[in-house]
C-alpha positions as CSV (number, residue, x, y, z in Angstrom):
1,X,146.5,51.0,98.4
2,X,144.3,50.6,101.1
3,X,140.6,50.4,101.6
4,X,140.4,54.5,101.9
5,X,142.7,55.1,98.5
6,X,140.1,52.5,97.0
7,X,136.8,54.7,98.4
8,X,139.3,58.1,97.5
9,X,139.0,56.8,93.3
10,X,135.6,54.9,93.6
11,X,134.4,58.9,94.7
12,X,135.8,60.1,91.7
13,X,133.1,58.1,89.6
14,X,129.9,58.8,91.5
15,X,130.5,62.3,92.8
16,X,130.2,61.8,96.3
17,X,132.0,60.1,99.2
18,X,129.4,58.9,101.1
19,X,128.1,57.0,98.2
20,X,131.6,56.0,97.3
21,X,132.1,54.4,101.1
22,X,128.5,52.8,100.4
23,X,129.5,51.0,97.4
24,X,132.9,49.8,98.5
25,X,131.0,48.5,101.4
26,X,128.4,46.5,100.0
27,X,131.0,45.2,97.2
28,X,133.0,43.4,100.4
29,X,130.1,42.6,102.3
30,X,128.5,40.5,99.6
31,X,131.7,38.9,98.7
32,X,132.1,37.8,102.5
33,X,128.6,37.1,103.1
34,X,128.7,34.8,100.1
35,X,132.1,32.8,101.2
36,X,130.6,32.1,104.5
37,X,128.3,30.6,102.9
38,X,130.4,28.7,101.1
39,X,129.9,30.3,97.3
40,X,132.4,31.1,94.9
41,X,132.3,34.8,93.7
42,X,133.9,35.4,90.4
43,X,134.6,38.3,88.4
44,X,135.5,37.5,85.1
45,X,139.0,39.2,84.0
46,X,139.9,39.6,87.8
47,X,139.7,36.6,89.6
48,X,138.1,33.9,92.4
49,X,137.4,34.2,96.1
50,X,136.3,31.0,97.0
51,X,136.8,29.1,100.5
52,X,139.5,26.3,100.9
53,X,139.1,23.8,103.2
54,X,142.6,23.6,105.5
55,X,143.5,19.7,107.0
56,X,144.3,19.6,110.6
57,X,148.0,19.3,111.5
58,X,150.7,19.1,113.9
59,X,153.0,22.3,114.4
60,X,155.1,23.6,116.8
61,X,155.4,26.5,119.4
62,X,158.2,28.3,118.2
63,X,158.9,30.0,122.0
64,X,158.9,26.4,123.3
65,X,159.4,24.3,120.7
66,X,156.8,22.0,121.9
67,X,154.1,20.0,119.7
68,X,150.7,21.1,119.0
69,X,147.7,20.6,117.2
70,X,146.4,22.9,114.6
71,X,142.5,22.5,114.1
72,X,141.2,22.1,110.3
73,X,139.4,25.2,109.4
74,X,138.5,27.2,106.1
75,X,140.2,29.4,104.9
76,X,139.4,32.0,102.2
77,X,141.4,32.1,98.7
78,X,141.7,34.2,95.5
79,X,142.9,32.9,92.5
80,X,143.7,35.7,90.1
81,X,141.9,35.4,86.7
82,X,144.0,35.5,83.2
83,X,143.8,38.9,82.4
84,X,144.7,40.0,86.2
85,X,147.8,38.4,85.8
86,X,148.1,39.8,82.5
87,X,148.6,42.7,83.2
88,X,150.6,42.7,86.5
89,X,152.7,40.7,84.3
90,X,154.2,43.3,82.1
């Protein structure tokens, strides 16, 4: 499913496409707004986004093989809530 199946079922429930791509919208523009600032948003029964914090470290080019250094940067994450994975479960 992609983000137009999601808006194609949201429109069965309010009637209208438009106001279907308006709600999917504003559900994923919160939920980013909020990680940049560094909230966790949580919907209870589905899961977490919140933003993980990644160390620097040292990798390698895989074309050259040669060393280099990977900056530290957040990252977001989602951590599926219990009844999520309850259900994908069975």
């Amino acid at each position: 499913m992609n983000k137009g199946d999601l808006i194609n079922v949201v429109t069965k429930v309010v009637c209208a496409k438009k106001e279907a791509v308006a709600a999917v919208d504003c559900v994923l523009e919160t939920i980013t707004k909020a990680l940049k600032k560094g909230d966790k948003v949580t919907l209870v029964g589905f899961g977490t986004f919140s933003v993980a914090k990644r160390a620097a470290r040292t990798g390698r080019n895989p074309k050259t093989g040669a060393t280099i250094k990977i900056k530290a940067k957040k990252v977001p994450k989602f951590t599926a809530g219990k009844t999520l994975k309850d259900t994908v479960g069975k």
